[in-house]
LOPA-246902 format. One record per residue (C-alpha): residue in three letters; x, y, z negated. Coordinates in steps of 0.25 Angstrom, whole numbers. Layout:
BEGIN
residu:ALA&px:X&py:Y&pz:Z
...
% end
This chain:
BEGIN
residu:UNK&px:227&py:12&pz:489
residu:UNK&px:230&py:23&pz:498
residu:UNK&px:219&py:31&pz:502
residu:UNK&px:222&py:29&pz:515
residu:UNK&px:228&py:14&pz:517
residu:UNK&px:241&py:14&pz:519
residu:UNK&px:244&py:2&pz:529
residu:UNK&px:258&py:-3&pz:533
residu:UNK&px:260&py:-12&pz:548
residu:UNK&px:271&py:-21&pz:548
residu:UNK&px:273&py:-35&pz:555
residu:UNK&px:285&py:-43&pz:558
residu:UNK&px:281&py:-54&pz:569
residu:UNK&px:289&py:-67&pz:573
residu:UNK&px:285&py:-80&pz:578
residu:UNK&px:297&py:-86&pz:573
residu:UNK&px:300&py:-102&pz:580
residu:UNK&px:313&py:-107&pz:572
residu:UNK&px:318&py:-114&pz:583
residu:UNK&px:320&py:-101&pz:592
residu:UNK&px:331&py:-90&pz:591
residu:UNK&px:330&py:-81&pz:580
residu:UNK&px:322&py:-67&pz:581
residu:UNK&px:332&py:-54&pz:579
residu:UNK&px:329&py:-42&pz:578
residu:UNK&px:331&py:-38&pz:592
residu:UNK&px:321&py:-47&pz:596
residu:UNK&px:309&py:-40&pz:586
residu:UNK&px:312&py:-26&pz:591
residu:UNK&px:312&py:-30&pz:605
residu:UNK&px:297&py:-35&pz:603
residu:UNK&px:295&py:-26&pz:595
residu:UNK&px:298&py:-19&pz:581
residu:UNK&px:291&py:-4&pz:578
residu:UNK&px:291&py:2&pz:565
residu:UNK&px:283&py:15&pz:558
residu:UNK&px:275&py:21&pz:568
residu:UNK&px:281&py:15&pz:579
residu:UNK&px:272&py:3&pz:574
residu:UNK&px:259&py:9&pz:573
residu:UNK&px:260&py:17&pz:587
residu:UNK&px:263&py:3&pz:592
residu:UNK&px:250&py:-4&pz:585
residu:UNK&px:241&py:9&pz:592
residu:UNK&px:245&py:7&pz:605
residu:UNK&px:238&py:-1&pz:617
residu:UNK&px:249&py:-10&pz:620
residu:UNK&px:260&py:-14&pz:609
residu:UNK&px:269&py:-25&pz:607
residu:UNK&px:267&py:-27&pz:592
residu:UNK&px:258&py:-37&pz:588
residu:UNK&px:243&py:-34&pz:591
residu:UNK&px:238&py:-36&pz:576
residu:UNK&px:246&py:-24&pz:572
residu:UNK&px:240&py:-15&pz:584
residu:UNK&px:225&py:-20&pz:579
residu:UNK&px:227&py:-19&pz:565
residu:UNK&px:234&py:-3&pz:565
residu:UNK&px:221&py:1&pz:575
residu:UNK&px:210&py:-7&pz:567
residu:UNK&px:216&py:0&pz:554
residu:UNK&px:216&py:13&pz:563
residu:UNK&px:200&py:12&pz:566
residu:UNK&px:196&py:7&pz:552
residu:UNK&px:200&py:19&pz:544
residu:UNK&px:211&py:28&pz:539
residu:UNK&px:223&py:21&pz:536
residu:UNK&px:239&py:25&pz:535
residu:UNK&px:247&py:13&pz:543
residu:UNK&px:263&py:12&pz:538
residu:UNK&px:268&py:5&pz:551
residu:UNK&px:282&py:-2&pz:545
residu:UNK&px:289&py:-11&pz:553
residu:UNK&px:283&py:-22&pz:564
residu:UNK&px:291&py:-30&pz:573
residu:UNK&px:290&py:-45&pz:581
residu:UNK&px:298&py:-52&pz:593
residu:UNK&px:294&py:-63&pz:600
residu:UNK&px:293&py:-77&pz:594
residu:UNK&px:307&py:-81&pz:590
residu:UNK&px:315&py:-89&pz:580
residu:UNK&px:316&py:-83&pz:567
residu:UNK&px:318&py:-68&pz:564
residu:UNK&px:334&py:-65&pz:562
residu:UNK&px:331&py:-63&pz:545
residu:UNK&px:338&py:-50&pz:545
residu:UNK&px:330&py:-44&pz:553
residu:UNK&px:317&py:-47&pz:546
residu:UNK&px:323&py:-44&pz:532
residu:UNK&px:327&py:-31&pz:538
residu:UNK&px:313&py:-29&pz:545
residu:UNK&px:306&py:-36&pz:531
residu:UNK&px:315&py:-24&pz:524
residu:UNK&px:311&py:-13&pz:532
residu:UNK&px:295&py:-16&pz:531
residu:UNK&px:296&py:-17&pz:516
residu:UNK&px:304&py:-3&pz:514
residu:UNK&px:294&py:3&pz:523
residu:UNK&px:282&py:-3&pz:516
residu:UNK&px:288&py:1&pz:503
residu:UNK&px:291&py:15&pz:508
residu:UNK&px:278&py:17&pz:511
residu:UNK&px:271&py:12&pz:498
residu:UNK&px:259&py:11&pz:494
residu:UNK&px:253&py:5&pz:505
residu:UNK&px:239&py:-3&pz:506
residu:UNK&px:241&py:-12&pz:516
residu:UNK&px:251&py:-19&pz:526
residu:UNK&px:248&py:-26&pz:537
residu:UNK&px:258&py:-36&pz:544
residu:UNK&px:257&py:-42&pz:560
residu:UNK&px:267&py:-54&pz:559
residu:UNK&px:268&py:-66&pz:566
residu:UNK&px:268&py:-74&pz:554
residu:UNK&px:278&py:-86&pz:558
residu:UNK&px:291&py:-78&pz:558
residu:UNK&px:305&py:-85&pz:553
residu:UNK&px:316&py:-79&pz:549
residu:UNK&px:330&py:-83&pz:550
residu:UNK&px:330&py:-84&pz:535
residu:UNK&px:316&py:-86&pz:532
residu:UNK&px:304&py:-97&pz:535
residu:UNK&px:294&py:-84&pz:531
residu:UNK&px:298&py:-72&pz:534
residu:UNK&px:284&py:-67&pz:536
residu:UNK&px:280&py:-72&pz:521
residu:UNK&px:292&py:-65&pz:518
residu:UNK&px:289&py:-53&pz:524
residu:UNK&px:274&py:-52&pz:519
residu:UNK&px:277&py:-54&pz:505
residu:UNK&px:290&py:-44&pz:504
residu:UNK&px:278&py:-33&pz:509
residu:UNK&px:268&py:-38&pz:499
residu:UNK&px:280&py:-38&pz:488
residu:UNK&px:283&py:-23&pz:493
residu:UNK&px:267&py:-19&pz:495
residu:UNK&px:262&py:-26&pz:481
residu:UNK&px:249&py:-35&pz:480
residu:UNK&px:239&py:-23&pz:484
residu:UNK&px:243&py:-19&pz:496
residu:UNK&px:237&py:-28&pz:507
residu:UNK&px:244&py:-35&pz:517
residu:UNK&px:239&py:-42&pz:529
residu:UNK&px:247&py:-49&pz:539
residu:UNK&px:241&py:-54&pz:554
residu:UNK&px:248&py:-67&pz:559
residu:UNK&px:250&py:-75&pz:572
residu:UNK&px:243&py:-86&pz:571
residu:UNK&px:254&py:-95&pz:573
residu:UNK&px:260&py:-90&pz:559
residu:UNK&px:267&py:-98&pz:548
residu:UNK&px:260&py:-94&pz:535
residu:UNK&px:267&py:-94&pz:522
residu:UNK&px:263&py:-93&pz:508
residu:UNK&px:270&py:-80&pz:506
residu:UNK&px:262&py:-74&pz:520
residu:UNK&px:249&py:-80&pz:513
residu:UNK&px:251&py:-74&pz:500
residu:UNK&px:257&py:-61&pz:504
residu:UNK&px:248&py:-55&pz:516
residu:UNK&px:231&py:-56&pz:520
residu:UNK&px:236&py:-65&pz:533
residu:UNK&px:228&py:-64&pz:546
residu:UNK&px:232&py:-74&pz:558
residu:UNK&px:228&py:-74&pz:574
residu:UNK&px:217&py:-82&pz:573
residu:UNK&px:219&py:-85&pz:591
residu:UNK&px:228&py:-91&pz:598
residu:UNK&px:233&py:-88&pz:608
residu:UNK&px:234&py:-74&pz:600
residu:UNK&px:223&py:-64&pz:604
residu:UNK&px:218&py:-59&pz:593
residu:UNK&px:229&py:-51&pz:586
residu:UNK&px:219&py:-39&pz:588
residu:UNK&px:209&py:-44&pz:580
residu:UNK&px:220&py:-51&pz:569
residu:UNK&px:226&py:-35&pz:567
residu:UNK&px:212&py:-30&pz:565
residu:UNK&px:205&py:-41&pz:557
residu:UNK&px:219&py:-37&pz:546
residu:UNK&px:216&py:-22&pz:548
residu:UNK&px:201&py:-25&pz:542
residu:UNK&px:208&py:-34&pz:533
residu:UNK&px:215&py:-24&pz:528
residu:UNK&px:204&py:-14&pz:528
residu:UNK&px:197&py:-24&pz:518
residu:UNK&px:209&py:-26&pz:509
residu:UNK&px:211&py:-11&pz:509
residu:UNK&px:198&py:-9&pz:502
residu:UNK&px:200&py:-18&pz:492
residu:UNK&px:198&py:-33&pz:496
residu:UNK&px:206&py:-45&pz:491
residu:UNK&px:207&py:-58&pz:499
residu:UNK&px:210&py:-70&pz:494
residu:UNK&px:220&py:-79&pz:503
residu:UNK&px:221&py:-96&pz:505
residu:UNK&px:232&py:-102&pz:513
residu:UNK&px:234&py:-117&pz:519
residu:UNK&px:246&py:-121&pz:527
residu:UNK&px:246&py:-135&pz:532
residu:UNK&px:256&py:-143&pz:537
residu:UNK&px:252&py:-142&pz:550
residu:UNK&px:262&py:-135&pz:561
residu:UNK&px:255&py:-136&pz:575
residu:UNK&px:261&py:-131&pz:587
residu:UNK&px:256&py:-120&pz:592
residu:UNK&px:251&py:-124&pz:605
residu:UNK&px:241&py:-132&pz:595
residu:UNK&px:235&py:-119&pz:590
residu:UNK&px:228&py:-112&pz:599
residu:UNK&px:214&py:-108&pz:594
residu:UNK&px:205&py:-109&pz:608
residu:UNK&px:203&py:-123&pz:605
residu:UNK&px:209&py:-135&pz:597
residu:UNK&px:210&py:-137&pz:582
residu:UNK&px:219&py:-123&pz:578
residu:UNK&px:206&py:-116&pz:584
residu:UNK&px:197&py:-123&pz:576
residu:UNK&px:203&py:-121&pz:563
residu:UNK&px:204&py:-105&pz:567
residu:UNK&px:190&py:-106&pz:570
residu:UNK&px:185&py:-114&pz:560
residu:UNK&px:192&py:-103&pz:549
residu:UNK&px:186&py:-91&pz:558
residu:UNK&px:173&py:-101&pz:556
residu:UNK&px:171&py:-101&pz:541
residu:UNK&px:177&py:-88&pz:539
residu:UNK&px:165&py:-82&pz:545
residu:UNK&px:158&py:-92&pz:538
residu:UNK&px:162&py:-86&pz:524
residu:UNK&px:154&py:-75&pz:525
residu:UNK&px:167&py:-65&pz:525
residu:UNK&px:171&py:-72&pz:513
residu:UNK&px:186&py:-75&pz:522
residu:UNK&px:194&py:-62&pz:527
residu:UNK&px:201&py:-71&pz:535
residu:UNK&px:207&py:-86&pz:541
residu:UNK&px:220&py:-88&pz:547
residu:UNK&px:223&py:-102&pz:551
residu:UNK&px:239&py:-102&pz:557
residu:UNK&px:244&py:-111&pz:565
residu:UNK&px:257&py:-108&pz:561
residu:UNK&px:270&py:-108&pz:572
residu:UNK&px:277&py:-122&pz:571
residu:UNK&px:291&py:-119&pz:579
residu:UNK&px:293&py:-109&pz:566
residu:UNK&px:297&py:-121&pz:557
residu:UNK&px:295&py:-115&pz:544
residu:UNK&px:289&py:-121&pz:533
residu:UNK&px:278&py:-111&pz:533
residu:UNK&px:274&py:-118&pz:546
residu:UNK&px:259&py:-125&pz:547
residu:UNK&px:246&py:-121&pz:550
residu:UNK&px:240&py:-111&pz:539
residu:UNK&px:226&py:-106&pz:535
residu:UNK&px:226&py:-93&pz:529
residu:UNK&px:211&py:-89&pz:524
residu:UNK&px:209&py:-75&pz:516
residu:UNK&px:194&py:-73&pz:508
residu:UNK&px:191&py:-60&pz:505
residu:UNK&px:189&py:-63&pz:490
residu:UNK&px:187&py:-76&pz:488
residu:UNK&px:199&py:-85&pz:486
residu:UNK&px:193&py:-99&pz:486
residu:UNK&px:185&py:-97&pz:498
residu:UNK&px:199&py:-95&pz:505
residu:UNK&px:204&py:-107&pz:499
residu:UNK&px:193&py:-118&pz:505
residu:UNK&px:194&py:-110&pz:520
residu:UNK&px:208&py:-111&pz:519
residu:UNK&px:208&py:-128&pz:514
residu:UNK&px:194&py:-131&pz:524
residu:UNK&px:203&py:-124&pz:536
residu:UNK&px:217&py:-130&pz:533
residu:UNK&px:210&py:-145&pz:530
residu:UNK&px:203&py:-143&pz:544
residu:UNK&px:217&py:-141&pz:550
residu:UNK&px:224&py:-153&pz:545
residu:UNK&px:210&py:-162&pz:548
residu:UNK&px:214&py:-158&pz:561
residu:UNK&px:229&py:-159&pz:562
residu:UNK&px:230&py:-169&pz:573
residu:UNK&px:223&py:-159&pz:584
residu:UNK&px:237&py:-149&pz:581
residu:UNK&px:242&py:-157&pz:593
residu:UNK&px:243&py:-155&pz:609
residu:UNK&px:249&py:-162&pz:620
residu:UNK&px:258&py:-154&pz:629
residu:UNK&px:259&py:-155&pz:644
residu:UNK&px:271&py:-163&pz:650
residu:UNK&px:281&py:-157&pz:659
residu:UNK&px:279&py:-166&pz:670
residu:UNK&px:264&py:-165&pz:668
residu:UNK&px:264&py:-149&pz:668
residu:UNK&px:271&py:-150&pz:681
residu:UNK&px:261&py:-158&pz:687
residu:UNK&px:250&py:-149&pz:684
residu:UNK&px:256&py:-139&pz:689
residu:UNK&px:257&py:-146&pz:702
residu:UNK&px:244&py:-149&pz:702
residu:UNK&px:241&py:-135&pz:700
residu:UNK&px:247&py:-130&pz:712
residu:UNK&px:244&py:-141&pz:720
residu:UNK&px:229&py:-138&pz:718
residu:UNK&px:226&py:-123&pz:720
residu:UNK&px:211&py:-126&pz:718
residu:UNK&px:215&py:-132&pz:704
residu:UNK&px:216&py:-124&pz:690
residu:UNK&px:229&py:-117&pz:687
residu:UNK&px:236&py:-121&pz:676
residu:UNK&px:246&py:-114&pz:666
residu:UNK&px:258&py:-120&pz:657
residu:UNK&px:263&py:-116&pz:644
residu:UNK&px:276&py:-119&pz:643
residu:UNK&px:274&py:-124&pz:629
residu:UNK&px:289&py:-126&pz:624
residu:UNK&px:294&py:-111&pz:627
residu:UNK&px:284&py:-102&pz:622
residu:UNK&px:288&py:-88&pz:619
residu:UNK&px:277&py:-87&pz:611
residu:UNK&px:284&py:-94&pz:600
residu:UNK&px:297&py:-94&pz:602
residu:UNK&px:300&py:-100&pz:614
residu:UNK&px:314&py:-95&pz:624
residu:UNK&px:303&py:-94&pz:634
residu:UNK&px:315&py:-98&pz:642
residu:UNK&px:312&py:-113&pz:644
residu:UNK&px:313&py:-118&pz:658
residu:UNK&px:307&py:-131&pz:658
residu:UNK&px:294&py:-127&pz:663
residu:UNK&px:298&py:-117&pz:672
residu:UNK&px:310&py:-128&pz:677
residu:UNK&px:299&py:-139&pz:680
residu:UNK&px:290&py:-131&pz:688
residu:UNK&px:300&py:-125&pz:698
residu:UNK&px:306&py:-139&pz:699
residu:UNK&px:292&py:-144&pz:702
residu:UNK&px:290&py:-133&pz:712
residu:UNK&px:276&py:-132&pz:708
residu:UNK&px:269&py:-120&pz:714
residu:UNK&px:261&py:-110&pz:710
residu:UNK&px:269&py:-108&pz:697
residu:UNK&px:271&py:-96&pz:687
residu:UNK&px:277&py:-97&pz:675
residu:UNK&px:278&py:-86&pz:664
residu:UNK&px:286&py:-81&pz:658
residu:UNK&px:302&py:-85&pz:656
residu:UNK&px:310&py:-75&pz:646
residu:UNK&px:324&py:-72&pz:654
residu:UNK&px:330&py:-58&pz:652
residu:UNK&px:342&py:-63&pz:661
residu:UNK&px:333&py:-68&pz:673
residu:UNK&px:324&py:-57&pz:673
residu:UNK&px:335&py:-48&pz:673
residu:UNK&px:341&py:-54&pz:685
residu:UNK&px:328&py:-54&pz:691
residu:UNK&px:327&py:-40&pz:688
residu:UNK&px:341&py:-38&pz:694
residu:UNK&px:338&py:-45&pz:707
residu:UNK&px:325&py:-40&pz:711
residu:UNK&px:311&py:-43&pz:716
residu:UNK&px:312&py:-54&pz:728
residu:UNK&px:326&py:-58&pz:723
residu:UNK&px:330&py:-74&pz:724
residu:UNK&px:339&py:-79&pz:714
residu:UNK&px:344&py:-91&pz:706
residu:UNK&px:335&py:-88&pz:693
residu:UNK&px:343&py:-95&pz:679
residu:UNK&px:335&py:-94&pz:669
residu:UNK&px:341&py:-95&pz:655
residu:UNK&px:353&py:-91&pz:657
residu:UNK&px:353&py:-86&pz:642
residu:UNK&px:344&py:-98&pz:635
residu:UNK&px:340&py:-95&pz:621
residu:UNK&px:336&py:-109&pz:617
residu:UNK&px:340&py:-124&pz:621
residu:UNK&px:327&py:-125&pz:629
residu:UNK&px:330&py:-113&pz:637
residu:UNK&px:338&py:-120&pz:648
residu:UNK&px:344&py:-114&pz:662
residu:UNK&px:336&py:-115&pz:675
residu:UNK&px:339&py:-111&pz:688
residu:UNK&px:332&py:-109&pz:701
residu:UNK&px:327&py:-100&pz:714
residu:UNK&px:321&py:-87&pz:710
residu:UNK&px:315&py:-75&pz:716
residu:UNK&px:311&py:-62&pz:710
residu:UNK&px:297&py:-61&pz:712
residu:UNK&px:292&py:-48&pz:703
residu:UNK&px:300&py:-38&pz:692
residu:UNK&px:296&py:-31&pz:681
residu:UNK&px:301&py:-25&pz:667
residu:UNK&px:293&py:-19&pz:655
residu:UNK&px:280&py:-22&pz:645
residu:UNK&px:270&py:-26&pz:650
residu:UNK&px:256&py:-26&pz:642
residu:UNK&px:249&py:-42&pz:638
residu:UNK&px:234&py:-43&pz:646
residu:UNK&px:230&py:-56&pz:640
residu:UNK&px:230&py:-66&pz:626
residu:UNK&px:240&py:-62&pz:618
residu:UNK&px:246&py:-51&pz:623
residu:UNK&px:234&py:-44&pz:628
residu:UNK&px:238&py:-28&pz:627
residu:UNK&px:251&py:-30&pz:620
residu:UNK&px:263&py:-25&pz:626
residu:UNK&px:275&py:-36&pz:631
residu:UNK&px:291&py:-33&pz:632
residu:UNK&px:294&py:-42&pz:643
residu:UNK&px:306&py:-34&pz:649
residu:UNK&px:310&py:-37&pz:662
residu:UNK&px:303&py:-48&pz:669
residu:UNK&px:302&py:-55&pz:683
residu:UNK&px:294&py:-65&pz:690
residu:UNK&px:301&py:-78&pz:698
residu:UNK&px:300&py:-86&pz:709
residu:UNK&px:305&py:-99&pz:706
residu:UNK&px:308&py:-111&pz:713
residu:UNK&px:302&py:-117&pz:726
residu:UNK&px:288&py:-117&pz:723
residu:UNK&px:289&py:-101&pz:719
residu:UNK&px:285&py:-102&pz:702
residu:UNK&px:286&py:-89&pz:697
residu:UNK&px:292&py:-86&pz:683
residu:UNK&px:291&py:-75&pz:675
residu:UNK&px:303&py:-69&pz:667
residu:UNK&px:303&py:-59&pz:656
residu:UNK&px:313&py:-54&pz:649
residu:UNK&px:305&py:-54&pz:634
residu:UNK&px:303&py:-66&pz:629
residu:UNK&px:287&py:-68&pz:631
residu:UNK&px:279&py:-80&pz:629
residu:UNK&px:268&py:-77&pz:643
residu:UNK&px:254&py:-76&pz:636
residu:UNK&px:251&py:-67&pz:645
residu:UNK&px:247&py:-66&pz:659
residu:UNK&px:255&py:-52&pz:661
residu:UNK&px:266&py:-61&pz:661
residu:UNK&px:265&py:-66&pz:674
residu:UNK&px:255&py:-53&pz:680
residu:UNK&px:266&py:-42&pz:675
residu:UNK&px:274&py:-48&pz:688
residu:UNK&px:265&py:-52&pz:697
residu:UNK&px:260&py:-65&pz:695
residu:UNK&px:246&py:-70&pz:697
residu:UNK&px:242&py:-80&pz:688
residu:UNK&px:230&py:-85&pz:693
residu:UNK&px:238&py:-88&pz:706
residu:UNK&px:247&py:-96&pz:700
residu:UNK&px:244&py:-113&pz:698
residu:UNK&px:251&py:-115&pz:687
residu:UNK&px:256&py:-105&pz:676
residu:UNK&px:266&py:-108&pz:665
residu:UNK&px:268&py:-99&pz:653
residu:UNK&px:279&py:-98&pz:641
residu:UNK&px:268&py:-97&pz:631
residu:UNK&px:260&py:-108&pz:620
residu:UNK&px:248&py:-103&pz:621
residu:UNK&px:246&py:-88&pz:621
residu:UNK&px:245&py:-90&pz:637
residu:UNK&px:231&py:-95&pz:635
residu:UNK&px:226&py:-83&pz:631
residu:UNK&px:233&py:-74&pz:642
residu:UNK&px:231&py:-83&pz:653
residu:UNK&px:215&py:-90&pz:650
residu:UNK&px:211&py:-82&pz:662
residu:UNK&px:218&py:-92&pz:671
residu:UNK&px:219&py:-104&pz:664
residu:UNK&px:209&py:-112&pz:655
residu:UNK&px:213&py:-120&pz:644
residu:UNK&px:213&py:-132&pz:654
residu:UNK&px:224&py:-128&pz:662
residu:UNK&px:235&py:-124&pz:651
residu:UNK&px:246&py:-134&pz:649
residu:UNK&px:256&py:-133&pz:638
residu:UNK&px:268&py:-139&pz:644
residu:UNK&px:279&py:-148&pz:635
residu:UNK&px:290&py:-139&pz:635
residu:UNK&px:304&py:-138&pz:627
residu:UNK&px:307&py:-126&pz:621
residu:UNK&px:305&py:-118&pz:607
residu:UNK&px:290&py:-121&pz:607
residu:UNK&px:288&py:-135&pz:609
residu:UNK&px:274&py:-139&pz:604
residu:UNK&px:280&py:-152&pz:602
residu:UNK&px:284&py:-149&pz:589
residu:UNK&px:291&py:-162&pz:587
residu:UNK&px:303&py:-157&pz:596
residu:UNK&px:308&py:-146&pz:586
residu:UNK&px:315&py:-150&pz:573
residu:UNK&px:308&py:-143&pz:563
residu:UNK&px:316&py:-138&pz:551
residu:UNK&px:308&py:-129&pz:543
residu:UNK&px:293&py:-135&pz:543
residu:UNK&px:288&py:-140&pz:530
residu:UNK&px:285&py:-157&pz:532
residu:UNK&px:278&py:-163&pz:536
residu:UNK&px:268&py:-156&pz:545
residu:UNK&px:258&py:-160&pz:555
residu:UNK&px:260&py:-164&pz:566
residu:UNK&px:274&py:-166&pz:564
residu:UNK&px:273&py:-175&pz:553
residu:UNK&px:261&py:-182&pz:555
residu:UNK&px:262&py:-186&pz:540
residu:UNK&px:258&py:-173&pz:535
residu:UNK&px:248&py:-173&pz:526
residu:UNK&px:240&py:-159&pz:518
residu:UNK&px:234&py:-154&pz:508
residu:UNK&px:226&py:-142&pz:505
residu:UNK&px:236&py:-134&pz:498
residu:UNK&px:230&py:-119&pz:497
residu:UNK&px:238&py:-107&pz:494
residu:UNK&px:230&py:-94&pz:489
residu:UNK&px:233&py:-80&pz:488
% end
């Protein structure tokens, strides 16, 4: 070991849903892609758009002693399809040349997503964690931080110390960064955890995993629970929900439980939390609201100022995880209905914000939206418009998941549409609206409005809960990429059967330790 440890930062981040385009290259660096020092000035500033685990992690190593950090290569777009191969190989290539050029190192920490496809492989972040281990050897440790909507594979399990989000929505990334920056510390100065590892066949949508409430939350509570309960005996539990529209055979809810010597111990918490899971497998399941039905809260809404606002998730076109965040179903329906007191956030058209742009501030105009679509549920729509508000650049996140973390959105404008005046927010990066800077970047007050609808599955809970209690969220049944109703999709990669789209499944402990 180097006197002084000698830490490498790397990360390659993708949500990937099979049945959206595929990722390129162009997409990564326009979210981001920084390398050598350009990384770690990113991770030391106030506001970054790299993942927040990498920022905590590099300034929770700064605080807790001397340490030498070899930045690599990090990079991420947005939820996509799978990653165009040749780009990740050349990516993969250029972390392992660095890491081998900078040999001997102590440690490696990775910030992945963790349920990234490629074009040419179902695990390319199993991949890419076992070609470091192969390059680092087994002493060097390795620790990866993952979403909590990851697809864990054996090859992730066996290769790296896994540390998932333990929310969501995500909003403890902070804390996920530096709980692996004392890991790290510990592993630095000498200790050897053991690892277990359980995936059921059990694919939930994920608007069945937040953790507030309902039986996902339980499970994640009940692992915190005993872990404390062990007496420090377990460094740490992850329970994944995994991400369903990736179709991989890695798919399925995963417990991940690492002790700190003693293997056995990680084996019974990981069997006790994976049979609680499937005991309770019938709860992974929600109702969605009808389209007519949403239309007639919203009515009721605006026809009762005295009432509770209400706000809509437009469930089928979450950008989030994949979505166009160009479905007009919602958006159609409401300017049809002429419901008043309507905003809705946010709608990705370069071309129609452009135009916006072009015709200026109190400009009426035809508005077409999706005169490019990307997907089959991307369809043209057409009505009145006016230009209400302009505006171009970042802007920093104030709430839930991006609370302090910088947002591309590019140029972006806010519409009038329609007879009853709903207003519609375009950007021209494709977002999902988690956050309330969404609509506030441009004007819009929020707790004016009656009803609010978001292009977002469940992030919005946390940005927006200062307006709207659990009681007056509706996740609406729309088409698109991300359709709860997982019975729509036809399914190609995942291993059957699986619950709860085989209601036959059946399970038995099976665990794997490393």
């Amino acid at each position: 070991m180097n006197a002084i440890p000698r830490i490498a930062l790397t990360g390659m981040s993708l949500e990937s849903n099979a049945f959206a385009p595929p990722a390129t290259e162009a997409d990564f660096r326009e979210r981001f892609y920084v390398e050598g020092e350009a990384l770690l000035a990113e991770a030391r500033q106030d506001h970054s758009v790299i993942p927040k685990e990498m920022s905590a992690f590099v300034r929770a190593l700064d605080r807790t002693g001397p340490w030498t950090p070899v930045p690599l290569v990090l990079t991420g777009c947005q939820p996509s399809g799978p990653v165009d191969h040749g780009f990740f190989a050349a990516t993969l290539d250029r972390i392992l040349s660095a890491l081998e050029a900078e040999a001997p190192l102590d440690g490696v920490y990775c910030a992945n997503h963790g349920a990234m496809l490629s074009t040419a492989s179902q695990d390319p972040d199993g991949v890419m964690l076992k070609a470091i281990r192969k390059v680092t050897g087994p002493e060097c440790a390795l620790i990866a931080t993952l979403d909590l909507h990851t697809n864990v594979s054996r090859d992730m399990a066996a290769n790296a110390l896994l540390i998932s989000y333990l929310t969501n929505p995500h909003v403890d990334m902070l804390e996920r960064g530096e709980e692996a920056a004392w890991i790290m510390r510990a592993l630095l100065a000498g200790l050897r955890p053991q690892s277990a590892f359980i995936r059921l066949p059990l694919v939930p949508a994920s608007v069945n995993l937040l953790t507030a409430s309902g039986p996902y939350g339980e499970l994640i509570d009940y692992g915190q629970r005993r872990k404390r309960e062990m007496s420090g005996a377990i460094l740490n539990v992850s329970v994944t929900g995994n991400f369903a529209f990736s179709d991989s055979p890695k798919n399925g809810l995963a417990v991940t439980v690492t002790a700190r010597e003693d293997l056995s111990l990680a084996r019974d918490l990981a069997g006790e939390i994976a049979t609680r899971a499937w005991a309770m497998r019938d709860r992974f399941r929600k109702s969605l609201t009808p389209l007519s039905e949403a239309l007639a809260v919203a009515g009721r809404a605006a026809a009762d100022p005295g009432s509770a606002a209400v706000i809509f998730s437009d469930a089928g076109d979450n950008p989030g995880g994949g979505g166009s965040g160009r479905t007009t179903e919602l958006l159609q329906a409401l300017v049809d209905a002429a419901v008043p007191g309507v905003i809705y956030g946010s709608f990705y058209d370069r071309e129609l914000a452009d135009e916006a742009h072009r015709l200026g501030e109190g400009a009426q105009f035809e508005a077409l939206f999706n005169r490019s679509p990307n997907t089959e549920f991307d369809q043209r729509y057409s009505c009145p418009a006016k230009v209400l508000r302009l505006r171009e650049g970042p802007v920093v996140g104030r709430r839930g998941l991006h609370a302090g973390r910088t947002l591309e959105l590019g140029r972006c404008a806010a519409l009038e549409l329609g007879t009853a005046g709903l207003v519609a927010i375009l950007i021209s990066d494709r977002q999902q609206t988690a956050d309330p800077v969404l609509f506030e970047m441009l004007g819009v007050d929020i707790g004016a409005a009656r009803c609010v609808c978001v292009k977002s599955r469940g992030h919005f809970r946390a940005g927006f809960d200062e307006w709207f209690a659990p009681e007056q969220v509706y996740e609406i049944d729309t088409a698109g990429l991300t359709s709860p109703v997982l019975e729509r999709f036809n399914w190609q990669g995942l291993a059957r059967p699986v619950y709860p789209l085989d209601e036959e499944t059946r399970w038995e402990v099976d665990v794997v330790e490393f």
